[in-house]
N, CA, C and O atoms as a GROMACS GRO file, in nm:
protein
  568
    1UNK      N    1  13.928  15.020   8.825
    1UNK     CA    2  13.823  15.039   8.924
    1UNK      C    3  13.852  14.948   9.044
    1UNK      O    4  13.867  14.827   9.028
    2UNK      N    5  13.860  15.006   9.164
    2UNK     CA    6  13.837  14.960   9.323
    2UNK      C    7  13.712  14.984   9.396
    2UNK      O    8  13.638  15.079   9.372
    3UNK      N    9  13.691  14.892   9.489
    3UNK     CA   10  13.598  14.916   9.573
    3UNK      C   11  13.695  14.895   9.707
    3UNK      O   12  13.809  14.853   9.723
    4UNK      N   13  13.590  14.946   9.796
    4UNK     CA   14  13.632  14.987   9.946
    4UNK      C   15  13.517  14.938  10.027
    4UNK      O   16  13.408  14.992  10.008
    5UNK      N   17  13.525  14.867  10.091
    5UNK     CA   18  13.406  14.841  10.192
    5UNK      C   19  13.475  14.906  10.325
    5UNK      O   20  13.590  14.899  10.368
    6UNK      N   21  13.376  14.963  10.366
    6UNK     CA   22  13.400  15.040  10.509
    6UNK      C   23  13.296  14.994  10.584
    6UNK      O   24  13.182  15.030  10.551
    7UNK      N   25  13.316  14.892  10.720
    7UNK     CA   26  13.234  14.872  10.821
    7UNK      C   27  13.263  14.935  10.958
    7UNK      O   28  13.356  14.924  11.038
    8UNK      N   29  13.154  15.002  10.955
    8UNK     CA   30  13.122  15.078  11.114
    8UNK      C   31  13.084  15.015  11.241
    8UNK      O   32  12.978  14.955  11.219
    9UNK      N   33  13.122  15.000  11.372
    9UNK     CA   34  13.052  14.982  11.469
    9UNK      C   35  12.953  15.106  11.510
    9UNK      O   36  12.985  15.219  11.545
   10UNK      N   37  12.855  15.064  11.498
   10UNK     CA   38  12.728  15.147  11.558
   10UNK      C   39  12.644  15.099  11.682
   10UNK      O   40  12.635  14.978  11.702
   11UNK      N   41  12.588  15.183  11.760
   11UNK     CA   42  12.510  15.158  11.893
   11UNK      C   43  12.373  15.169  11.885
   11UNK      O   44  12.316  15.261  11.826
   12UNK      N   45  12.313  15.068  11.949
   12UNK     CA   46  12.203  15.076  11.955
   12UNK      C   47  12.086  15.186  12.017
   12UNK      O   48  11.964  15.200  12.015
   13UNK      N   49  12.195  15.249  12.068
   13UNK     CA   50  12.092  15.365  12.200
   13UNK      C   51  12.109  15.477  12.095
   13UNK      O   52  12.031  15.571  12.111
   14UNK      N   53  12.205  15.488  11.976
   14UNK     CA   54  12.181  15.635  11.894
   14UNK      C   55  12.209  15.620  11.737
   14UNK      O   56  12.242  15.715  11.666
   15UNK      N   57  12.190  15.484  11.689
   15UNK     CA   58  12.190  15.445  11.611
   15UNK      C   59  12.075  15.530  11.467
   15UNK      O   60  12.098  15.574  11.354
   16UNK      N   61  11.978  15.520  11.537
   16UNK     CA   62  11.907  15.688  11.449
   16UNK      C   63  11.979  15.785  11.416
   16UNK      O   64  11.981  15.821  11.298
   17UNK      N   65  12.088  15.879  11.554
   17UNK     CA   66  12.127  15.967  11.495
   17UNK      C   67  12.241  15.938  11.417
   17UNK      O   68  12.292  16.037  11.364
   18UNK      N   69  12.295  15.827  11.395
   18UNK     CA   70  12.403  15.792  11.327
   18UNK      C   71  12.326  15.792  11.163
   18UNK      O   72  12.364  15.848  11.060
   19UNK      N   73  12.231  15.725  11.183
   19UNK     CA   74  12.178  15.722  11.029
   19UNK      C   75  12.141  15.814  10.954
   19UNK      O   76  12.166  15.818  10.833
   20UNK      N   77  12.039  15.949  11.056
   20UNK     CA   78  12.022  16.098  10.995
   20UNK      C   79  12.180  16.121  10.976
   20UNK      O   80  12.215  16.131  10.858
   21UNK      N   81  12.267  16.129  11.058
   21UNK     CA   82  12.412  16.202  11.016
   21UNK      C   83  12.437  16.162  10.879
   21UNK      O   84  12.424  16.241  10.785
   22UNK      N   85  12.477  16.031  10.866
   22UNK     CA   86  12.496  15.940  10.754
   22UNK      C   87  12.411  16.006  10.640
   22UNK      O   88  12.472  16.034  10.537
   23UNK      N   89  12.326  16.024  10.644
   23UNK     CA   90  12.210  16.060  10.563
   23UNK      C   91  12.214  16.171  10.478
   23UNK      O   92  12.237  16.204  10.362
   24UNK      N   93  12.182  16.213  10.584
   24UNK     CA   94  12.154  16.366  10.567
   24UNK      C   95  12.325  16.464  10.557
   24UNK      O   96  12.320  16.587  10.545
   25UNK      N   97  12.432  16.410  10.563
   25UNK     CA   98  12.574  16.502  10.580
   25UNK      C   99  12.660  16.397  10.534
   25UNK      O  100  12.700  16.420  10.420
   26UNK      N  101  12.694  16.309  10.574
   26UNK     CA  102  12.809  16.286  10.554
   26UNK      C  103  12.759  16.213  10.394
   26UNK      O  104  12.812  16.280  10.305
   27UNK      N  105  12.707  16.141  10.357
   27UNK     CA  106  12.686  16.062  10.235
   27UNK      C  107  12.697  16.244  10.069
   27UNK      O  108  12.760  16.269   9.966
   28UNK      N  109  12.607  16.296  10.140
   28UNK     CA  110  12.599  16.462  10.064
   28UNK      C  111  12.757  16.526  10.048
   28UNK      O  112  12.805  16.555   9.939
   29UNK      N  113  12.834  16.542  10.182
   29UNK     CA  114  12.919  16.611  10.131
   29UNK      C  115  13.071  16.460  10.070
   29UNK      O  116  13.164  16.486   9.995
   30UNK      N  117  13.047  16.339  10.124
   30UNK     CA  118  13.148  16.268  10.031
   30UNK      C  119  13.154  16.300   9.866
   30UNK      O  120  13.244  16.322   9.785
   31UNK      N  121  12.963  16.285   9.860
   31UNK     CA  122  12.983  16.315   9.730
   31UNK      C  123  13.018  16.418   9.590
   31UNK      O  124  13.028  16.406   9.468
   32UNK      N  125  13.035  16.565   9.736
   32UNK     CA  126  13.092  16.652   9.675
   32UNK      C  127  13.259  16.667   9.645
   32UNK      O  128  13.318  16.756   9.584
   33UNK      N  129  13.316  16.528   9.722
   33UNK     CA  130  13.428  16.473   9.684
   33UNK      C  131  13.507  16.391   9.591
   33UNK      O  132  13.628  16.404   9.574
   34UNK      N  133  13.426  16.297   9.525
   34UNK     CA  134  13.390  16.207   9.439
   34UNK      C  135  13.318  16.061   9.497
   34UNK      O  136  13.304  15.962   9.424
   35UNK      N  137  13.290  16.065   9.590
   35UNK     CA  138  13.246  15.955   9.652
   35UNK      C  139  13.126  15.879   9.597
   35UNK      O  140  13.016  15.905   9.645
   36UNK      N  141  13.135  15.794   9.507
   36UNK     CA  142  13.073  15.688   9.463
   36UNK      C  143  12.974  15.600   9.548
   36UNK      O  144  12.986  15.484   9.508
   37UNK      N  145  12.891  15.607   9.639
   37UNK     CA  146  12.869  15.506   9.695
   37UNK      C  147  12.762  15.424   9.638
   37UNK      O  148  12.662  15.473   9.584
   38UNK      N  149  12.788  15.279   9.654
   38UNK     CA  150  12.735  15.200   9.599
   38UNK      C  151  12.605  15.159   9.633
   38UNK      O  152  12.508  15.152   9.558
   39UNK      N  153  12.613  15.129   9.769
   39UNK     CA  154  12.523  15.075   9.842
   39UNK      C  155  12.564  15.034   9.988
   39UNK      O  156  12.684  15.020  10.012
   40UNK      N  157  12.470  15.012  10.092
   40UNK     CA  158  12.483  15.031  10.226
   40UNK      C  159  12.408  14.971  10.321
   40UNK      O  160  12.289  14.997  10.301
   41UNK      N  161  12.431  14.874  10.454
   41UNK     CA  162  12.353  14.817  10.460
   41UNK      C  163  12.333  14.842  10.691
   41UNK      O  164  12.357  14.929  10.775
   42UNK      N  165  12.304  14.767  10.689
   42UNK     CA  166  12.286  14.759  10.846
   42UNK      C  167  12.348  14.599  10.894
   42UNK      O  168  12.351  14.540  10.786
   43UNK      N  169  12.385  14.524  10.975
   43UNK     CA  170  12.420  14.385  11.006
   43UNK      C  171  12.402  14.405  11.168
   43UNK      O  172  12.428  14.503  11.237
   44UNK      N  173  12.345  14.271  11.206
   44UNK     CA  174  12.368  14.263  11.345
   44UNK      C  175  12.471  14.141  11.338
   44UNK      O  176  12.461  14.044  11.262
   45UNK      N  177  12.573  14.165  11.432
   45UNK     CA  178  12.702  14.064  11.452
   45UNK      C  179  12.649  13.988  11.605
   45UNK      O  180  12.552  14.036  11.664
   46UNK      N  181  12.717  13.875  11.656
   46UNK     CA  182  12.737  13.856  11.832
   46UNK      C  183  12.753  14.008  11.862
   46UNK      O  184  12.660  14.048  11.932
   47UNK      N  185  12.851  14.114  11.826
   47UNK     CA  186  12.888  14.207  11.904
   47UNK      C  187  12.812  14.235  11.898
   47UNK      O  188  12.744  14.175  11.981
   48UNK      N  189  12.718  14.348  11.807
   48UNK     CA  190  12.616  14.415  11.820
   48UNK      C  191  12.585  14.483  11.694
   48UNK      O  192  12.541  14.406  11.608
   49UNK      N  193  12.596  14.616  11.656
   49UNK     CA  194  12.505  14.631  11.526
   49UNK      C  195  12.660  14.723  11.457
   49UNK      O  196  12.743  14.796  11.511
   50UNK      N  197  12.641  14.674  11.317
   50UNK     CA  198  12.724  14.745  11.232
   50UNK      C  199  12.672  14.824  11.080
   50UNK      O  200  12.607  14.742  11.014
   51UNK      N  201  12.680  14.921  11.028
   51UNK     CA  202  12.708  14.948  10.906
   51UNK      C  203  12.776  14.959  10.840
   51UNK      O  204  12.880  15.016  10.876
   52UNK      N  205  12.764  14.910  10.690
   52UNK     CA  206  12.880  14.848  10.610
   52UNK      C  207  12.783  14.914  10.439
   52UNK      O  208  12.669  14.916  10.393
   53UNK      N  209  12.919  14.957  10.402
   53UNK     CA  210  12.889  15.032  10.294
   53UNK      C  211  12.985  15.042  10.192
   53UNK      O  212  13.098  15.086  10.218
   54UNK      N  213  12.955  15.009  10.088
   54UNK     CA  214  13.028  15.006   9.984
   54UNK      C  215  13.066  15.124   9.841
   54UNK      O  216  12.985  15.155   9.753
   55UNK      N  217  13.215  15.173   9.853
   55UNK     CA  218  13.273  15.283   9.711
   55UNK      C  219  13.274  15.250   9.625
   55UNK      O  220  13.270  15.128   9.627
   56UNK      N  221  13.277  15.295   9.512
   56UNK     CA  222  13.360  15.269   9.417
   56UNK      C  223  13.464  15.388   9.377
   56UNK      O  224  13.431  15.506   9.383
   57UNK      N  225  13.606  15.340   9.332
   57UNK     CA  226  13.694  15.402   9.269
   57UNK      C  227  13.793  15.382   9.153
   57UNK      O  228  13.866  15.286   9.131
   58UNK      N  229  13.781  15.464   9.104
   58UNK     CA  230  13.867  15.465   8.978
   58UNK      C  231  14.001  15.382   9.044
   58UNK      O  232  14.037  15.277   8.990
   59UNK      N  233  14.056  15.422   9.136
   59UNK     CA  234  14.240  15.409   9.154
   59UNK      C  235  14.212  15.450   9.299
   59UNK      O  236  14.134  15.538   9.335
   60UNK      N  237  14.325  15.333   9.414
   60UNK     CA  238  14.372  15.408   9.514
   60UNK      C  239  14.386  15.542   9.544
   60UNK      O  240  14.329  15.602   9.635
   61UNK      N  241  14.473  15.589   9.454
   61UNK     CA  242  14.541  15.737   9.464
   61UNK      C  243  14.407  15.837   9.469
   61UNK      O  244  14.404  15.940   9.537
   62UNK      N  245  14.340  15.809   9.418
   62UNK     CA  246  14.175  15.910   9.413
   62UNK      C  247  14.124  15.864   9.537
   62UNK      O  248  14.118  15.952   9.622
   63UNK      N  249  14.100  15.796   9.557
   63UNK     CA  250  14.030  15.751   9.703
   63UNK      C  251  14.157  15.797   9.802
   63UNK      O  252  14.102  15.858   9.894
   64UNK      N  253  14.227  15.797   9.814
   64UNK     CA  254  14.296  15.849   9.966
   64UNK      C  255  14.271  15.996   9.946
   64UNK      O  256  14.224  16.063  10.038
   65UNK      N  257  14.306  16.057   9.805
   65UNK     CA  258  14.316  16.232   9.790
   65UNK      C  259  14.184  16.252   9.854
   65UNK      O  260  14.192  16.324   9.953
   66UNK      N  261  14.039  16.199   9.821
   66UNK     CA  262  13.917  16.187   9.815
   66UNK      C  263  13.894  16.173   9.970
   66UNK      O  264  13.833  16.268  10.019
   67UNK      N  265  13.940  16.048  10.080
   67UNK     CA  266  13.920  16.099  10.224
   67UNK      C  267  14.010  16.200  10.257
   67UNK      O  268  13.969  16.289  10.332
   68UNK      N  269  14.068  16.203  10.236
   68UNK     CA  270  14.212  16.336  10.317
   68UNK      C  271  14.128  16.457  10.295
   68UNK      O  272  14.106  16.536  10.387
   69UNK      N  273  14.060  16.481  10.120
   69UNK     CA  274  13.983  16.607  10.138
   69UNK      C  275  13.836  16.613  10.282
   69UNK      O  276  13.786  16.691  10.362
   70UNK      N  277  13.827  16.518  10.251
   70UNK     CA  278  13.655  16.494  10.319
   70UNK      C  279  13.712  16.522  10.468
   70UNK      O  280  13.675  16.618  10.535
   71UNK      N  281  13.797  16.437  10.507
   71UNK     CA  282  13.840  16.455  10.681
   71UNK      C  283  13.890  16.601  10.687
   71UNK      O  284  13.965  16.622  10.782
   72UNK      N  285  13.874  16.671  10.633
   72UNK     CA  286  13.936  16.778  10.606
   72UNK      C  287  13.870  16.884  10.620
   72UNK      O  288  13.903  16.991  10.672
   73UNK      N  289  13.714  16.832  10.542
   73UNK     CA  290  13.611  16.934  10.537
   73UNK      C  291  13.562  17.025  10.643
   73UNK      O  292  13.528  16.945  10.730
   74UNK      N  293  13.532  17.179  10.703
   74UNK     CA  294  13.479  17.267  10.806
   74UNK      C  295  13.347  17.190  10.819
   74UNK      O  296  13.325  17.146  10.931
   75UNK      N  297  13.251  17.164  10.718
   75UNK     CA  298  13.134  17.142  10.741
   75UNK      C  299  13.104  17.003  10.784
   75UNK      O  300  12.993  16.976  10.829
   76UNK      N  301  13.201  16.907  10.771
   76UNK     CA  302  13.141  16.776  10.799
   76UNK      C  303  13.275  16.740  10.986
   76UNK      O  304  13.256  16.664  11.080
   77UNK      N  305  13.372  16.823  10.962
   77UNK     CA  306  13.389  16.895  11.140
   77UNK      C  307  13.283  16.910  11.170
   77UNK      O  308  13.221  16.806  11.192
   78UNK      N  309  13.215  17.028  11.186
   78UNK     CA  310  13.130  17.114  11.237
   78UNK      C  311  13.015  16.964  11.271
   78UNK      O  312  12.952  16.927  11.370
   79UNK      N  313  13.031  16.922  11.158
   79UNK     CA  314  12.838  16.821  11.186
   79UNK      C  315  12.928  16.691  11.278
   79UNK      O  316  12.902  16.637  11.386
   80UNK      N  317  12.990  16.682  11.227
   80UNK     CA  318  13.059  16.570  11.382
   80UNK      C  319  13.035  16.622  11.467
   80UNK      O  320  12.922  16.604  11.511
   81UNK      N  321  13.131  16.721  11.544
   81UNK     CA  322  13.096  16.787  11.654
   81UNK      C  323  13.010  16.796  11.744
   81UNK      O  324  12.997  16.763  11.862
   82UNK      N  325  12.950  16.850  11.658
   82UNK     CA  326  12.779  16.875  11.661
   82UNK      C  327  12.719  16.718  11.685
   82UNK      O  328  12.649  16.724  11.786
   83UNK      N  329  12.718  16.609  11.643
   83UNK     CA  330  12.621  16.531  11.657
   83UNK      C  331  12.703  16.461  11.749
   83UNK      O  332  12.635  16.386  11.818
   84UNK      N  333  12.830  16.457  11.778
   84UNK     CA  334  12.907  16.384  11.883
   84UNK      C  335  12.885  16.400  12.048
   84UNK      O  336  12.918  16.327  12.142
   85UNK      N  337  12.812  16.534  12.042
   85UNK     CA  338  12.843  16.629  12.165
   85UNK      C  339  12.639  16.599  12.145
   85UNK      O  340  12.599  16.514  12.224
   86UNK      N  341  12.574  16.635  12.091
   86UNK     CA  342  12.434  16.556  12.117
   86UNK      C  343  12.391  16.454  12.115
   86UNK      O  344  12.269  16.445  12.129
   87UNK      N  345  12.478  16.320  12.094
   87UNK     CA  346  12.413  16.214  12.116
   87UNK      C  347  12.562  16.072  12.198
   87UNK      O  348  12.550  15.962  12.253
   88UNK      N  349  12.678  16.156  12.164
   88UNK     CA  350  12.747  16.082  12.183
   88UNK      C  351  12.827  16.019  12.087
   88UNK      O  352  12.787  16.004  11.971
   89UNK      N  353  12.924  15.985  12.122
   89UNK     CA  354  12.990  15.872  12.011
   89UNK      C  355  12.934  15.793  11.943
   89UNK      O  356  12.917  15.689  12.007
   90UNK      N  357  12.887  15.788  11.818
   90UNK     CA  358  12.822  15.742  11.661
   90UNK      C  359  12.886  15.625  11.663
   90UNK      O  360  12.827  15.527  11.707
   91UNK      N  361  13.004  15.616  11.620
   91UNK     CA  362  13.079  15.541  11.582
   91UNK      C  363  13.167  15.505  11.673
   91UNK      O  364  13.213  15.589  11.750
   92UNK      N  365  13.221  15.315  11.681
   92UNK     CA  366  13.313  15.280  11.752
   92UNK      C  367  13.432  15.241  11.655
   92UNK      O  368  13.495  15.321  11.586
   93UNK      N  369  13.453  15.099  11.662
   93UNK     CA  370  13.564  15.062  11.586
   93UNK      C  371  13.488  15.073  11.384
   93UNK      O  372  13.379  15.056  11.330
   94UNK      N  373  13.630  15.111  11.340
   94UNK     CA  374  13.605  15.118  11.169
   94UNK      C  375  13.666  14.998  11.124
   94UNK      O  376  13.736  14.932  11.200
   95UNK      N  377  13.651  14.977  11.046
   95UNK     CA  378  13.732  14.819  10.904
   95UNK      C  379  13.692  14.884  10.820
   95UNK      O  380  13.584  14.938  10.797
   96UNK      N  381  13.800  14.877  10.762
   96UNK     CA  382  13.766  14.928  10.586
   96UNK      C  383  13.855  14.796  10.504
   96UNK      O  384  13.942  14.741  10.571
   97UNK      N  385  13.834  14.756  10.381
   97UNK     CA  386  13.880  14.702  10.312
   97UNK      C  387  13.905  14.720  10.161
   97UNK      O  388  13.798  14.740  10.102
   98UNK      N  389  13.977  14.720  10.106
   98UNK     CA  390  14.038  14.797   9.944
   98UNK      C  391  13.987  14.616   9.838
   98UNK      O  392  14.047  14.508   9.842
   99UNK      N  393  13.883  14.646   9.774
   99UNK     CA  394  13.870  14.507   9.696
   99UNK      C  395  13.938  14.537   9.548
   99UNK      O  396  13.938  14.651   9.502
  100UNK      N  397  13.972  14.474   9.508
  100UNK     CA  398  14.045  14.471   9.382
  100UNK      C  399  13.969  14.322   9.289
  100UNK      O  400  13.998  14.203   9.284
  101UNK      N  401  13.904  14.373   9.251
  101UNK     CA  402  13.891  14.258   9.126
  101UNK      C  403  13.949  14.087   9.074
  101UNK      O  404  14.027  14.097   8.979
  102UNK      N  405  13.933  13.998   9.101
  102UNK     CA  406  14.010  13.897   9.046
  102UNK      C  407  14.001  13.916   8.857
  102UNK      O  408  13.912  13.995   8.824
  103UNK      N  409  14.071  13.861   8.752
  103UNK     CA  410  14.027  13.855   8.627
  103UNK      C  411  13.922  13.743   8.613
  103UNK      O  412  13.914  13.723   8.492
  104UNK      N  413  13.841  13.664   8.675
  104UNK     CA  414  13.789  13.600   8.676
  104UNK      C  415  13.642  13.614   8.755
  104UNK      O  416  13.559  13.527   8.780
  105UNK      N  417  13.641  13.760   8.785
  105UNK     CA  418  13.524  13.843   8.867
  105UNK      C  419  13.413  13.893   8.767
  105UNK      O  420  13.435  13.985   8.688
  106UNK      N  421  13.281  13.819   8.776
  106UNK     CA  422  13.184  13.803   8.698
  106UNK      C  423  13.133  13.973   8.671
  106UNK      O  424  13.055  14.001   8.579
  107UNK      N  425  13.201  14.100   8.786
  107UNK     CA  426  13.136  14.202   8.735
  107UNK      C  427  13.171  14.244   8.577
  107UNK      O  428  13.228  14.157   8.512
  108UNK      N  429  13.139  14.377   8.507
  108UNK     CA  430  13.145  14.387   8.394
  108UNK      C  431  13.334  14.451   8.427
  108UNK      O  432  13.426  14.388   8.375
  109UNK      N  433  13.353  14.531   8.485
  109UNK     CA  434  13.495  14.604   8.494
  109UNK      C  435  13.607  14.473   8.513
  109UNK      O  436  13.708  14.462   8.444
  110UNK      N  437  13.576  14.399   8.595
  110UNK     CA  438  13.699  14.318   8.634
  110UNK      C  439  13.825  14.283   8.576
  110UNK      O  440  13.930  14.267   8.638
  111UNK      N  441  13.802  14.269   8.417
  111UNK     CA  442  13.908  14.211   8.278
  111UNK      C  443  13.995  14.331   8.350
  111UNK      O  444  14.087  14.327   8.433
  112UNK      N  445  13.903  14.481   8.260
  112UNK     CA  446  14.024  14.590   8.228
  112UNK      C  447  14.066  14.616   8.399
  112UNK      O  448  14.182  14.624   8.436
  113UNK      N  449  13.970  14.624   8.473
  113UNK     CA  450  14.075  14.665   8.587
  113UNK      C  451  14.185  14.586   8.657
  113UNK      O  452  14.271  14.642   8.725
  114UNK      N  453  14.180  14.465   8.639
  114UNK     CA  454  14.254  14.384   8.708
  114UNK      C  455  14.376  14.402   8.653
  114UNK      O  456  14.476  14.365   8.714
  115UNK      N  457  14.385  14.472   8.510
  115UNK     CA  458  14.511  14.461   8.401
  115UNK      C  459  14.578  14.585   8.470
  115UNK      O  460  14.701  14.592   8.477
  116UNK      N  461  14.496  14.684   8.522
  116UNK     CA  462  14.545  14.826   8.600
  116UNK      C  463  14.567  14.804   8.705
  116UNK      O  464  14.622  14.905   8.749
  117UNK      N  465  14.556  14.710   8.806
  117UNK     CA  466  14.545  14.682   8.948
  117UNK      C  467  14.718  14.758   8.970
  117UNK      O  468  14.824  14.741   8.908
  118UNK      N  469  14.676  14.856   9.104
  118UNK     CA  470  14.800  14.903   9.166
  118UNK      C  471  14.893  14.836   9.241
  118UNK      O  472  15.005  14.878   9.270
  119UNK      N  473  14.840  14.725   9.275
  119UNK     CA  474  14.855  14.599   9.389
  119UNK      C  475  14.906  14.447   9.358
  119UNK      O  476  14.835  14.354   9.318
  120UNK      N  477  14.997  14.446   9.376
  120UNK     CA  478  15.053  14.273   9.319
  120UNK      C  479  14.957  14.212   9.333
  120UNK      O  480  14.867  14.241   9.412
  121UNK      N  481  14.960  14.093   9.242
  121UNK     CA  482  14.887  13.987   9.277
  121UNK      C  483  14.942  13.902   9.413
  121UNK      O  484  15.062  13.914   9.441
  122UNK      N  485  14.844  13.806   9.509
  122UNK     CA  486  14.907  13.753   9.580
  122UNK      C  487  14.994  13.612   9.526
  122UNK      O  488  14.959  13.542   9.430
  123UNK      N  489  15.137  13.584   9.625
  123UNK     CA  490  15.238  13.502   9.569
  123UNK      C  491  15.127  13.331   9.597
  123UNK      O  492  15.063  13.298   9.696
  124UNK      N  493  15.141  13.280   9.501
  124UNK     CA  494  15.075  13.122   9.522
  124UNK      C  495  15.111  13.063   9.624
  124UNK      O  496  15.205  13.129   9.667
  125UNK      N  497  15.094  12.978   9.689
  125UNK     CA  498  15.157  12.876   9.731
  125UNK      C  499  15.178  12.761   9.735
  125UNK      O  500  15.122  12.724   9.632
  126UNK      N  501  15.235  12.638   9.798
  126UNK     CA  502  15.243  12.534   9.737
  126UNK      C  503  15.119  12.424   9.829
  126UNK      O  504  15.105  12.398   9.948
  127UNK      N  505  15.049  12.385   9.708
  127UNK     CA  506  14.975  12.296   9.793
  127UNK      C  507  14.982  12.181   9.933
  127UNK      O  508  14.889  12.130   9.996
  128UNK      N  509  15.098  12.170   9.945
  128UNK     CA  510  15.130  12.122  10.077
  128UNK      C  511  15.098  12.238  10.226
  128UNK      O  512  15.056  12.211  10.338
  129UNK      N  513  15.138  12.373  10.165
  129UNK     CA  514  15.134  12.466  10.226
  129UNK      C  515  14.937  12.526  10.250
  129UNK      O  516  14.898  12.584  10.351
  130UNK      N  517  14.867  12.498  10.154
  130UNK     CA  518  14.750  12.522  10.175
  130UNK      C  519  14.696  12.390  10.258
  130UNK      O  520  14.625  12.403  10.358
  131UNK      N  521  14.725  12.298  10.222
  131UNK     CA  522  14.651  12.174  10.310
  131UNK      C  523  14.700  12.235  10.439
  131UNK      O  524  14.609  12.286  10.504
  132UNK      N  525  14.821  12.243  10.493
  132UNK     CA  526  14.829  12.245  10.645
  132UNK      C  527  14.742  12.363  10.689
  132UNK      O  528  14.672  12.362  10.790
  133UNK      N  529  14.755  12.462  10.604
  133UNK     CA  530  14.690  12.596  10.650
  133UNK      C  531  14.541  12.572  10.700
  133UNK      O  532  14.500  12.619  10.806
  134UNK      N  533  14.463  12.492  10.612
  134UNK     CA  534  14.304  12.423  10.611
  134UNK      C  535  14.315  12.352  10.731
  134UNK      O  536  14.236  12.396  10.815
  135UNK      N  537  14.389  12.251  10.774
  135UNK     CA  538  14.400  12.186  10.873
  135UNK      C  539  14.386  12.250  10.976
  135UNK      O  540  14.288  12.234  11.049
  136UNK      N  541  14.514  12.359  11.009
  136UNK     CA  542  14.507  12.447  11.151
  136UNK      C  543  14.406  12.529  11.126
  136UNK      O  544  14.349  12.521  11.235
  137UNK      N  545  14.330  12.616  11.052
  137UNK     CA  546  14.231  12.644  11.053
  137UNK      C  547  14.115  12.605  11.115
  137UNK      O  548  14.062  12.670  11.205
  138UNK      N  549  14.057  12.464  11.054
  138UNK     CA  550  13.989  12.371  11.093
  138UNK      C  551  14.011  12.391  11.262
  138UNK      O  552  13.950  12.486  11.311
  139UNK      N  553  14.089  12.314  11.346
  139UNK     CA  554  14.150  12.319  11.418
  139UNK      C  555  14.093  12.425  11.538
  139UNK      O  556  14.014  12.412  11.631
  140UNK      N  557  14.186  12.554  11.478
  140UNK     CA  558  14.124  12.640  11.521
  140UNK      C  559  13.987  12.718  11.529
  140UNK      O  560  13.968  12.832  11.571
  141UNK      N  561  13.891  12.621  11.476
  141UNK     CA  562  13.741  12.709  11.448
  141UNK      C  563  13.647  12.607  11.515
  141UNK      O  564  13.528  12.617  11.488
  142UNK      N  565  13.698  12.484  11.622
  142UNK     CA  566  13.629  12.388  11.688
  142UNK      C  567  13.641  12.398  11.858
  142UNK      O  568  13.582  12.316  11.929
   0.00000   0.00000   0.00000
């Protein structure tokens, strides 16, 4: 099991119709894809307003087959279109992110999936190498 967080830039002047879309079409036909969604939220950033929403998936390989079908779909074309051309551009910049489990991740899946993970673990490094990293960090966030 993977999760996917996908964060949206959204606007404040049509931010409604982003949410009926969301709502009412796009959340309906993902899930005639396999689309799991977990849960979903709203954030205001400095920039301005985002939604951020969370998958779940069995495996990478299901989740890409799973958007490729969906971007794919006549009917969720058609309702883009359609709501792009009445209210304007919904959406600005996307982030998505692929979470993978640590074995040490308090959910219930984490053990067995982490043992399936498609994805190397990341390489360690040497603690000399993390202190400097913290340092310029630091550094850079003053």
């Amino acid at each position: 099991m993977i999760h996917q967080l996908r964060i949206y830039e959204i606007f404040d002047h049509n931010k409604e119709a982003f949410h009926e879309r969301f709502r009412d079409h796009a959340s309906r036909i993902m899930k005639s894809y396999g689309f799991d969604i977990k849960a979903a939220w709203e954030t205001r950033t400095g920039k301005g307003t985002e939604f951020v929403y969370l998958l779940a998936w069995p495996n990478e390989e299901t989740m890409l087959d799973a958007w490729k079908r969906f971007r794919a779909d006549e009917e969720w074309q058609r309702v883009r279109k359609e709501t792009n051309a009445r209210h304007g551009d919904l959406v600005g910049l996307i982030e998505e992110r692929i979470l993978v489990p640590t074995s040490y991740s308090p959910t219930t899946f984490a053990n067995e999936s982490s043992r399936k993970s498609p994805r190397k673990p990341l390489q360690k490094k040497s603690s000399s190498t993390r202190h400097r990293a913290s340092r310029t960090s630091a550094k850079n966030r003053s």
